[in-house]
TIMAR-255941 format. One record per residue (C-alpha): x negated, y, z negated. Coordinates in steps of 0.25 Angstrom, whole numbers, plus 5000, padded with zeros to 4 digits. Layout:
<keros>
     x     y     z
     X     Y     Z
...
</keros>
This chain:
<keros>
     x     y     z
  5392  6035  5250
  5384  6024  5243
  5374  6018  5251
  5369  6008  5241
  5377  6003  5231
  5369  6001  5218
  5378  5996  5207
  5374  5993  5192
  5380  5984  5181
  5391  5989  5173
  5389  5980  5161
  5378  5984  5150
  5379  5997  5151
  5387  6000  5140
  5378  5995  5127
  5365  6002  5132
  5370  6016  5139
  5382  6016  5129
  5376  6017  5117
  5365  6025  5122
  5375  6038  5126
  5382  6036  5114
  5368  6037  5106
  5365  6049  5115
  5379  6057  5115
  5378  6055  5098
  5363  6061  5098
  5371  6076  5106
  5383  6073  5098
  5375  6074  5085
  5367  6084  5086
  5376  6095  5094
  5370  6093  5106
  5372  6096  5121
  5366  6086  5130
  5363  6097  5140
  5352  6107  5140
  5350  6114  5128
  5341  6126  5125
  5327  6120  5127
  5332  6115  5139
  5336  6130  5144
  5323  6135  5140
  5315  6125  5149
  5323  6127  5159
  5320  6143  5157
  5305  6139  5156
  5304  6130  5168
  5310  6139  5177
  5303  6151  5173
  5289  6144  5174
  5293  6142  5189
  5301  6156  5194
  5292  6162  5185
  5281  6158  5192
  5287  6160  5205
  5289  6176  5201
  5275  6176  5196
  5268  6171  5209
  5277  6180  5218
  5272  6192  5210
  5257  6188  5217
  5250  6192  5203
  5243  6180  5202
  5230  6174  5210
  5231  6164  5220
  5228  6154  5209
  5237  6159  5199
  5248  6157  5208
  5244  6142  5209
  5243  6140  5196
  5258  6146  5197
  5262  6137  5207
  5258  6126  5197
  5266  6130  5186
  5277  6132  5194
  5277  6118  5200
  5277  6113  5186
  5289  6121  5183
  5296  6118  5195
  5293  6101  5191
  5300  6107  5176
  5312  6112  5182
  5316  6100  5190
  5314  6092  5177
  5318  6099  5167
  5329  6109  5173
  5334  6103  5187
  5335  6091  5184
  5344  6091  5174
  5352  6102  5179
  5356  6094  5190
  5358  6082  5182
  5369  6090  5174
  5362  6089  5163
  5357  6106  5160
  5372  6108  5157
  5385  6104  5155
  5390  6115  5165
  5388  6109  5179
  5386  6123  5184
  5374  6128  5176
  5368  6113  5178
  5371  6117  5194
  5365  6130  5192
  5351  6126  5183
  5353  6113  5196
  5349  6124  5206
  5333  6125  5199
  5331  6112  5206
  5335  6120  5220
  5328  6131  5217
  5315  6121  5215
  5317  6119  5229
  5323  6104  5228
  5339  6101  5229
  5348  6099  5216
  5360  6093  5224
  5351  6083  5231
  5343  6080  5217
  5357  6076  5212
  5360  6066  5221
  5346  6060  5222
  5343  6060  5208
  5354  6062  5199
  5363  6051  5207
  5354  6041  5215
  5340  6040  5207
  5351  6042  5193
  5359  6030  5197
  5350  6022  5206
  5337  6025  5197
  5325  6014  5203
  5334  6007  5213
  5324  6006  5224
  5332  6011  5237
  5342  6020  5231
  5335  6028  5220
  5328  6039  5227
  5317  6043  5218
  5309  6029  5220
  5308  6032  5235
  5303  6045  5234
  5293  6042  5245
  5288  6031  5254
  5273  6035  5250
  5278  6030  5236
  5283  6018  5234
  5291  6018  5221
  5298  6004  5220
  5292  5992  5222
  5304  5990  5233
  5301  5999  5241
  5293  5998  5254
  5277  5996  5251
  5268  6003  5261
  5253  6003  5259
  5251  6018  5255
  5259  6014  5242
  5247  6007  5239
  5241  6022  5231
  5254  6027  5228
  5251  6028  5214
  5242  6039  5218
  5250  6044  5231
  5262  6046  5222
  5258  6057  5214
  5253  6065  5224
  5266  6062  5234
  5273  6067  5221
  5267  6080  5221
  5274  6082  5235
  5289  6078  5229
  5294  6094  5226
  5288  6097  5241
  5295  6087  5246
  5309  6089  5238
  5308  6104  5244
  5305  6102  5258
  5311  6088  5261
  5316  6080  5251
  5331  6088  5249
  5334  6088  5263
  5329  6073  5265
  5340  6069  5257
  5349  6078  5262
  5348  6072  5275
  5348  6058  5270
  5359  6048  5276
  5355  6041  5264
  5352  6046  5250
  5348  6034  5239
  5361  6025  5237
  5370  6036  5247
  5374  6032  5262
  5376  6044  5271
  5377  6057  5259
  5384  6067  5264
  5379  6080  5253
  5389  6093  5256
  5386  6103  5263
  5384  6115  5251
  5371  6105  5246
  5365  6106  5259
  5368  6121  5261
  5361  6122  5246
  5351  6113  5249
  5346  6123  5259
  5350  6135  5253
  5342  6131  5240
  5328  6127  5248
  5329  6138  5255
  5329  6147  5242
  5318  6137  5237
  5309  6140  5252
  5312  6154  5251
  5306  6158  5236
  5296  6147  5236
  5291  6148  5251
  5295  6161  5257
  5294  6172  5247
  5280  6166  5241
  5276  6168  5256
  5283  6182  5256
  5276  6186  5244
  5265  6180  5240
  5249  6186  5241
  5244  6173  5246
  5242  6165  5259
  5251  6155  5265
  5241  6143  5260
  5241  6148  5245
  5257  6148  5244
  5257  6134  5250
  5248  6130  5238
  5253  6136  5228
  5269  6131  5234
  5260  6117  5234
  5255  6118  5220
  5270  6121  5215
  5276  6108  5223
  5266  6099  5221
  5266  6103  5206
  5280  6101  5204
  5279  6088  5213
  5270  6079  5205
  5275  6083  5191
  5292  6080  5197
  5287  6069  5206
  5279  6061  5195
  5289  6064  5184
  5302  6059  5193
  5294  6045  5195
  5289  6043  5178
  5304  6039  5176
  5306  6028  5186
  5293  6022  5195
  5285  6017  5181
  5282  6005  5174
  5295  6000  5169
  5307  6005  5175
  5314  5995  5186
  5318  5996  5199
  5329  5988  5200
  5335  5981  5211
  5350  5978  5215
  5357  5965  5217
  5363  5962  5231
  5374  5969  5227
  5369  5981  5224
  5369  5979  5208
  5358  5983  5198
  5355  5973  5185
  5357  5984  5176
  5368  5994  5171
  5364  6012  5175
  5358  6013  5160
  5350  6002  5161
  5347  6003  5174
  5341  6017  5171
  5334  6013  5159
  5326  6002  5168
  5323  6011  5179
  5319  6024  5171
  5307  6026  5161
  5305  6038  5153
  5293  6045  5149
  5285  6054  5139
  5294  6055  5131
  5289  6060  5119
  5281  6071  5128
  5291  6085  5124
  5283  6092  5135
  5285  6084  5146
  5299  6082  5143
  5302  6098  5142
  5295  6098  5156
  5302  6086  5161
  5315  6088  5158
  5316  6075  5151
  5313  6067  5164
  5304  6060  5156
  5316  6054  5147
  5321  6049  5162
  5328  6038  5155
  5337  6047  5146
  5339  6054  5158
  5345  6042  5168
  5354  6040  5156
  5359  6053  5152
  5355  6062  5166
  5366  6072  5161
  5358  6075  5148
  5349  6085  5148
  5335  6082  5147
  5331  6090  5136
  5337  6080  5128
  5330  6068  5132
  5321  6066  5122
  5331  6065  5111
  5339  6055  5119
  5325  6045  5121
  5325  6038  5107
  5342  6033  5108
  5339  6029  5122
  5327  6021  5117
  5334  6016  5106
  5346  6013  5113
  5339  6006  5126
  5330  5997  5114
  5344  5992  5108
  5350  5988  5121
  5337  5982  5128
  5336  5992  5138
  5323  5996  5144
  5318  6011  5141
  5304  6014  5148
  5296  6027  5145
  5282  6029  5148
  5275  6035  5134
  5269  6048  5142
  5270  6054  5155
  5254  6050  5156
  5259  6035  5156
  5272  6036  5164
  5263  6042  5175
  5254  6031  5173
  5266  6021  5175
  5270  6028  5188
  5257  6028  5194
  5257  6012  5188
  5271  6009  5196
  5267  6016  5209
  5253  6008  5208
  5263  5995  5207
  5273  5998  5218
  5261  6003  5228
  5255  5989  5228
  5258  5981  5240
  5271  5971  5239
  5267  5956  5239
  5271  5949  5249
  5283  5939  5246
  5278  5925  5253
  5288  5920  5262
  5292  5905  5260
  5289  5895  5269
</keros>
């Protein structure tokens, strides 16, 4: 049941988002293609997850130095940050395969991260997908009171150094996803725009199979088997998370809290000025885009703006897709922001969270 019911106009929808997936589905038509993964795509996906297991195997093998298995720990968080972007991620958004069971399959990585796939979809695929910047309903602009992420939201004083404060809160975000965050929500009355979600009982029984798997070979067996002491497992079960956390927490927020995208409000009944294309090109920026190697990490997360439009594409074809969506926004008039680098798209998140952290001025009351 809705909770809240955002509505967006129907009418110009048709010009822009139109002739932009006709553009789109005449560049895979020409060239023979399938707009799902193709074979680099497999062979990340091979890279990435072998960079992680592997290094789980290595360390519970006790070859290596204390240090060495930090340094482990390390790589293994930057895999684990890899395959929610570049593997997960679009297995749950449908967009690995055209078989709905191998994307359910490839789907259960996220799990085995320690995070939940069913919960993700519902977060992320439907409320931040359709409600993206809508202060109140979109859930990944109030990821924490600490941070204050729309200039609507309730100011306190320590947002006054959130610009600082953020980067280290976002280290914390894996942590906090394998701990708390799943069964927050699953014990929400409210979720986003939904009044009283009711999820079925075969999630919750999975939600807790698969943390416990996640507890048991990240937690238990290291404990088991490992030649170090307590205190060394916890840092190097640290370094992983808080590894993983800065690089998925920073990246998440370069496509939406920056310089240029809105957050728009709705009318008093409900209603958004623009139609969902436009809507998602106003709120969305990408970034970087010319950088191949932080789009093979990324998984095209920094072609976010491809991605709202076309989420059941896979990513690996993003940068193809980037100059017809330009060219095609620039014909229409409708805004396209992207940062030039990722240095720079940092830069205009660490810009926006300076802005919003400042105090509200006060609005004189009339005599």
């Amino acid at each position: 049941m809705l909770a809240t019911q955002v509505k967006f106009q129907s009418r110009a929808s048709t010009a822009f988002m139109d002739e932009l997936k006709d553009r789109v589905d005449a560049y895979f038509a020409s060239r023979h293609l399938s707009p799902k993964a193709n074979f680099s795509m497999v062979i990340k996906s091979v890279i990435l997850l072998s960079a992680y297991f592997g290094g789980y195997a290595l360390l519970l093998t006790n070859w290596l130095t204390p240090w060495a298995m930090l340094g482990v720990a390390f790589l293994m968080g930057v895999a684990m940050a890899g395959i929610g972007f570049a593997v997960s991620h679009d297995a749950l958004h449908g967009a690995y395969s055209s078989d709905p069971r191998i994307n359910k399959a490839i789907g259960y990585t996220f799990d085995l991260l320690g995070a939940n796939g069913y919960m993700w979809k519902i977060t992320h695929n439907v409320i931040h997908h359709t409600y993206t910047n809508i202060q109140g309903v979109d859930e990944d602009i109030a990821v924490s009171p600490l941070i204050r992420m729309s200039p609507r939201s309730d100011w306190h004083p320590i947002h006054r150094i959130q610009q600082y404060l953020a980067f280290a809160l976002y280290s914390f975000s894996t942590l906090f996803w394998v701990f708390v965050k799943d069964y927050k929500y699953f014990l929400a009355t409210n979720l986003g725009p939904y009044a009283n979600k009711k999820h079925p009982k075969s999630e919750i029984v999975s939600l807790l199979i698969t943390k416990a798997v996640y507890y048991s070979y990240t937690i238990v067996i290291p404990l088991l088997v490992l030649h170090v002491t307590w205190w060394q497992f916890v840092i190097g079960f640290l370094a992983l998370h808080l590894t993983a956390g800065l690089i998925l927490g920073v990246v998440f927020q370069l496509a939406h809290v920056v310089e240029g995208p809105q957050q728009p409000v709705c009318d008093c009944n409900g209603m958004i000025e623009s139609c969902w294309p436009v809507h998602q090109m106003l709120t969305t920026a990408d970034f970087a885009t010319h950088n191949r190697l932080l789009s093979w990490y990324v998984g095209g997360l920094n072609f976010q703006v491809e991605h709202h439009l076309f989420p059941k594409i896979c990513s690996v074809h993003y940068p193809a897709l980037n100059p017809i969506l330009r060219e095609v926004a620039a014909k229409h008039g409708v805004p396209y922001y992207s940062n030039p680098t990722l240095w720079s798209a940092i830069h205009s998140h660490y810009e926006t969270l300076k802005e919003f952290g400042r105090a509200p001025k006060a609005v004189p009351i009339a005599a």
